[in-house]
N, C-alpha and C positions, 0 to 999 in steps of 0.2 A: 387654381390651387385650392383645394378641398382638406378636409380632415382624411380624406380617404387616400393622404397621398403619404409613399416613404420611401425614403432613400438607404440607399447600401453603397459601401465602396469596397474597392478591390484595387488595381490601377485606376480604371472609369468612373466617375458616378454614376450609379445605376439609379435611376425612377421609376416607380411603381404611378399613378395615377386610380388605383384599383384594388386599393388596399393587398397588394402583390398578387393579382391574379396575374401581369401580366409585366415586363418589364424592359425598357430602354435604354441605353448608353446615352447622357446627356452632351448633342451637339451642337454643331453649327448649323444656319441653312444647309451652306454645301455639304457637308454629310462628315465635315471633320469632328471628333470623337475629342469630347475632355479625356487626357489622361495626365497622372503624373507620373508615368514612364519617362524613362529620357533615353531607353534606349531602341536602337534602330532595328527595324527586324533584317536576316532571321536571328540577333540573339535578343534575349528574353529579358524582361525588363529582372531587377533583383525583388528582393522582399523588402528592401529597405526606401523602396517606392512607392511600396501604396499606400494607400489611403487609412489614417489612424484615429481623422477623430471627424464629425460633419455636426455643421450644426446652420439651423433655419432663421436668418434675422426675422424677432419677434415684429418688430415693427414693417416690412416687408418680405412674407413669405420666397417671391419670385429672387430673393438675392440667397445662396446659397454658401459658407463658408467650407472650404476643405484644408485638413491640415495633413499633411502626408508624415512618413516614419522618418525623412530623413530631414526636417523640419520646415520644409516647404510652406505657407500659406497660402489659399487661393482663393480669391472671389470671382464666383461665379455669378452669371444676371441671366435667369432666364426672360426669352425678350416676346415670344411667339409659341402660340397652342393653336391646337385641332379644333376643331367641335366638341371632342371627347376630354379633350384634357392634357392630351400629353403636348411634350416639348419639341415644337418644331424648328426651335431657331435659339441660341445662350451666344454670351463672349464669355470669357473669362482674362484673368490676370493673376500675375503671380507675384506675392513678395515671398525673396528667401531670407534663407533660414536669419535672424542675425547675429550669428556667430559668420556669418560670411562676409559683411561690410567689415573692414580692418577697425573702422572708428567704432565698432559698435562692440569690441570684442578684445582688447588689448589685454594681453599678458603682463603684470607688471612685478617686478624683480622678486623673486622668490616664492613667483608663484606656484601653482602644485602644477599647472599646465591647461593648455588653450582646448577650449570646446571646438571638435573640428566638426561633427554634423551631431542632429538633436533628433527627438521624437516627439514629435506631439501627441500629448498624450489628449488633450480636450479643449474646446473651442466655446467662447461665450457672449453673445453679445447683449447688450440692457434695451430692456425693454423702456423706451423713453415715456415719459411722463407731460412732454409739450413739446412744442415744435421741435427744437434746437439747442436742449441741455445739453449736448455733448457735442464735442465736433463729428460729425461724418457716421455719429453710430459706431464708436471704435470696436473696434472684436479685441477681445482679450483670449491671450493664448496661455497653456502650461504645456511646459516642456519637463518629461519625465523618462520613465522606463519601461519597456515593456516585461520587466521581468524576469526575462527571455536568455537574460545576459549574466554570466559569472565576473566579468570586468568589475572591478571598485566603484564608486559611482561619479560619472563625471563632472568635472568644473567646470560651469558656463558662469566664466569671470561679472557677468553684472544680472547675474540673477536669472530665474526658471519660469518669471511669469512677467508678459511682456504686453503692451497693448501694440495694435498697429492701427494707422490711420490709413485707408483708403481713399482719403479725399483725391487727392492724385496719386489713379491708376497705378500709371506711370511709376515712377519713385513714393510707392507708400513709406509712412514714414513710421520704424520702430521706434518706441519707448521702452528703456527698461523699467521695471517694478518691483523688483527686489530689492529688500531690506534685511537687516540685522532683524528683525522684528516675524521673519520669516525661520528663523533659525531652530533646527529640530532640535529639543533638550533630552540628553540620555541623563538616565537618573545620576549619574558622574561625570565631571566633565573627561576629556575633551569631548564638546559638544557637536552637532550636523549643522556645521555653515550652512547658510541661508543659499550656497552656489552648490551646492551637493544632494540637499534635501529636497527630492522628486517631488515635481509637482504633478500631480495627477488628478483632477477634477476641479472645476471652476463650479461655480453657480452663482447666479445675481439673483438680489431681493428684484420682485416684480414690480413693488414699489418704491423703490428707492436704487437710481440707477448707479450710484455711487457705492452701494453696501457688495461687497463681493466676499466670496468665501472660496479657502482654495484650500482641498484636501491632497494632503505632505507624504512622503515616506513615513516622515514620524509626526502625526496630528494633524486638526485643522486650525485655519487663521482664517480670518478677519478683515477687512479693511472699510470704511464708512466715510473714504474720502478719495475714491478710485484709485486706489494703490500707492498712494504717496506714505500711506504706513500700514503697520501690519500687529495684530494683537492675537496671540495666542486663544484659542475657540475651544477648550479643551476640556473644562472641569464635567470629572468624571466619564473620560473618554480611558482606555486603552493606549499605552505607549506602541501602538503600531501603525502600519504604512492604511492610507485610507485610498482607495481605486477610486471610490464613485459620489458623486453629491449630488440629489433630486431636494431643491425648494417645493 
């Protein structure tokens, strides 16, 4: 794993090793292909399957995160190369979305209505600073919009930015991280709950694996204690929706 190396999604992860002269579907030994299609051929997988956000754990390049449109997560381990570079052999695993576990996701009496699938919009993990400040390397996810959509904007009852632990594969374990302190402010109230206000870009300080930054539908936030609060990032920003964040 080189600087020369980059990835793309579509359904597959696609890898380059060649700064994209040349390019792969990342599999198994036996020749099974990562996708997050779920459907069988001949029909075709939908759009609301591929791949929406990828990102490279700083601390181990060979672990690869993918977060698909219909809020899928997936870690990937590439395990075997060639001579040249490329990928001869990955596993992966999948956590879903968690508006899918019942516990993670309840409707409670007058609410406006249940998040039934998400988009990921962006995937982030921290760069650690010693051995074992965080459990497992958590990835932090934001679940947002593509835009794309004339729908209202949806309620994911405990929030749009989530950590998941990978420690076990198996049953990863989501955390919600949403707060009131996430909440988009229109210059009059009624204000953009903190379950509505898209979250669409993550970034973590390089040095500080706890400081996270997450750009809003409306503004950026803050947090210096890995998501347990959340402070408005704003002064002198524009009251509009933010796509992208580069530290």
């Amino acid at each position: 794993v080189t600087s020369s190396t980059l990835y793309l999604g579509t359904t597959r992860l696609w890898r380059s090793h060649n700064r994209g002269t040349s390019w792969h579907a990342v599999a198994k030994l036996d020749g099974t292909v990562f996708t997050t299609a779920t459907a069988v051929l001949p029909q075709k997988p939908t759009q609301h399957q591929g791949i929406s956000a990828i990102c490279v754990d700083p601390n181990d390049p060979k672990i690869i995160y993918v977060g698909a449109r219909d809020g899928r997560i997936f870690q990937v381990v590439l395990k075997a190369f060639d001579a040249d570079g490329k990928v001869t052999d990955a596993s992966w695993s999948a956590a879903t979305s968690p508006a899918n576990p019942p516990a993670l996701d309840v409707v409670a009496p007058g609410d406006p209505g249940q998040f039934l699938s998400s988009y990921c919009t962006d995937l982030a993990v921290p760069k650690l600073t010693g051995p074992a400040p965080l459990p497992n390397r958590p990835v932090y996810v934001a679940y947002g919009s593509d835009y794309l959509s004339w729908n209202l904007p949806q309620h994911i009852c405990r929030g749009r930015v989530w950590k998941v632990d990978f420690t076990n594969v198996a049953t990863p374990v989501w955390t919600p991280l949403g707060t009131n302190g996430l909440e988009g402010k229109f210059p009059e109230p009624p204000h953009l709950i903190h379950q509505q206000n898209f979250a669409n870009a993550l970034a973590i300080d390089p040095l500080d694996p706890l400081h996270i930054f997450v750009g809003c539908h409306i503004g950026v936030y803050e947090t210096k204690d890995g998501g347990t609060s959340w402070q408005p990032f704003l002064d002198g920003l524009p009251n509009v929706p933010v796509v992208d964040l580069q530290f």
